[in-house]
C-alpha positions as CSV (number, residue, x, y, z in Angstrom):
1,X,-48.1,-6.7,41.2
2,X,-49.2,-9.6,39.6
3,X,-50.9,-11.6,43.3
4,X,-52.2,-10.1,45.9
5,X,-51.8,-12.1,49.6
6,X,-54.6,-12.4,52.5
7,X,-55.4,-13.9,55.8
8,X,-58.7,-14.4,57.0
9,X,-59.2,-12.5,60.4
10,X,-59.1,-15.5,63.7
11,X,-61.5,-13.5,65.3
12,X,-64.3,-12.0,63.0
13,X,-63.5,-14.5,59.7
14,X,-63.2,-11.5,57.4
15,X,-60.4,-11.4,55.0
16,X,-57.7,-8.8,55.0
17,X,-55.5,-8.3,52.6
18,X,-51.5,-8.2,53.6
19,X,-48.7,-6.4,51.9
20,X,-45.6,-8.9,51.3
21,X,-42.8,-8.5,49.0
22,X,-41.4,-12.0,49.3
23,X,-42.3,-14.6,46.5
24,X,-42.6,-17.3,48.8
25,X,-43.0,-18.7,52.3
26,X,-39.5,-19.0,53.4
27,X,-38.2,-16.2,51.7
28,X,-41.2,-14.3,54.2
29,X,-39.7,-16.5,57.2
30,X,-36.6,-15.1,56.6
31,X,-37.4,-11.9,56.3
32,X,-40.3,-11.5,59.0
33,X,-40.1,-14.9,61.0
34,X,-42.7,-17.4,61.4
35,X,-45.7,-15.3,63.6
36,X,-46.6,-11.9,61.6
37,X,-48.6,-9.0,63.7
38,X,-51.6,-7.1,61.8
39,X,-54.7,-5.5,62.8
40,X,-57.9,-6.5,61.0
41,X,-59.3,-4.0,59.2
42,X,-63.4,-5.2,60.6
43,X,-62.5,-5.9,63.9
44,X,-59.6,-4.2,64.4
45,X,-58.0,-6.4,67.0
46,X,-54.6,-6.8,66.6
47,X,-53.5,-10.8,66.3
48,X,-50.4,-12.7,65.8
49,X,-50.8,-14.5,62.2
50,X,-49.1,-17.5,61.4
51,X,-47.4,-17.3,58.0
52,X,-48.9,-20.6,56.8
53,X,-52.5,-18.8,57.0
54,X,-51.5,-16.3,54.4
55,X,-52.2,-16.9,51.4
56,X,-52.4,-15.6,47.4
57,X,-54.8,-15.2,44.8
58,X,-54.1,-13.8,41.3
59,X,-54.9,-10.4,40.7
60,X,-57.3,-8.7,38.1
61,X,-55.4,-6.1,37.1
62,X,-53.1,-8.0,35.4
63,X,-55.5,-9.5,33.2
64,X,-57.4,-6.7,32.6
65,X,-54.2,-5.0,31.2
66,X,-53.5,-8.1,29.2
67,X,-56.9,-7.6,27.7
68,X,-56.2,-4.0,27.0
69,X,-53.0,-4.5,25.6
70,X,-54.1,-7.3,23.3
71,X,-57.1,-5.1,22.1
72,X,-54.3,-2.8,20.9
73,X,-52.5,-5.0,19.6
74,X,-55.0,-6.7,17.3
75,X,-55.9,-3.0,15.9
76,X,-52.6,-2.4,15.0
77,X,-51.9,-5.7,13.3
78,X,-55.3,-6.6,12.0
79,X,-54.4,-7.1,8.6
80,X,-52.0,-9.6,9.5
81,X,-53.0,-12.9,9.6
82,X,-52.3,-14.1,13.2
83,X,-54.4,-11.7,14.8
84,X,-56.2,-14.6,16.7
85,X,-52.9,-15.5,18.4
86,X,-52.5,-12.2,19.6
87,X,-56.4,-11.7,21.4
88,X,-56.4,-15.0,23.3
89,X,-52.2,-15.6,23.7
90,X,-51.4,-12.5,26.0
91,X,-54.0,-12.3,28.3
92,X,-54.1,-16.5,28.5
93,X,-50.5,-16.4,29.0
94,X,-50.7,-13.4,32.4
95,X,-53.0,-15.2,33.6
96,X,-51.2,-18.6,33.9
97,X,-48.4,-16.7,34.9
98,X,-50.6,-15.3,37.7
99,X,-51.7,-18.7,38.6
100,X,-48.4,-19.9,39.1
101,X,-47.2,-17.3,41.0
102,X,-49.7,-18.1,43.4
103,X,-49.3,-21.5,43.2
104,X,-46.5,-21.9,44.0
105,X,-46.6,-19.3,47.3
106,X,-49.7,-20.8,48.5
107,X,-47.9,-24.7,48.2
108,X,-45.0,-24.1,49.7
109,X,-45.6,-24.9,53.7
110,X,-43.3,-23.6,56.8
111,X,-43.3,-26.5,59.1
112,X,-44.9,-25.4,62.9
């Protein structure tokens, strides 16, 4: 929910985003082994993707929800005084979370 993974296409350089549940590389190697088949969704030629070449970036959703909630937040305790705390600490904090997430997936390397 909170990353979403891609690999760009070998043949038309487009990039396709990839459905994985594992948090990182060797957890996928374990579970799907080091080549992965997809179809591109341009080209649609199927290709054999090594799992190194996938990779993850952070989503929007997240933080857009971390905005929302914090917007609700702040209404309901804008009389208190650490309202500030609460507009910038929740949405800050998902999206380092987020970052680190795909950090950590995208640094971690399966050896060829």
């Amino acid at each position: 929910m909170f990353i979403n993974h891609f690999y760009d296409c070998p043949s038309c350089k487009a990039k396709n985003k990839v459905s994985i549940d594992a948090d990182d590389r060797g957890q996928l190697q374990m579970k799907k082994g080091e080549e992965i088949g997809y179809t591109c969704n341009f080209c649609h030629k199927k290709e054999k993707i090594h799992i190194n070449k996938i990779y993850a970036e952070p989503t929007k959703i997240g933080f857009i929800i971390g905005i929302i909630i914090s917007c609700i937040i702040t209404i309901l305790f804008w009389n208190l005084g650490f309202v500030v705390v609460l507009i910038f600490g929740l949405p800050m904090g998902i999206y380092l979370y987020q970052q680190n997430l795909a950090r950590n997936f995208n640094n971690y390397r399966i050896r060829k």
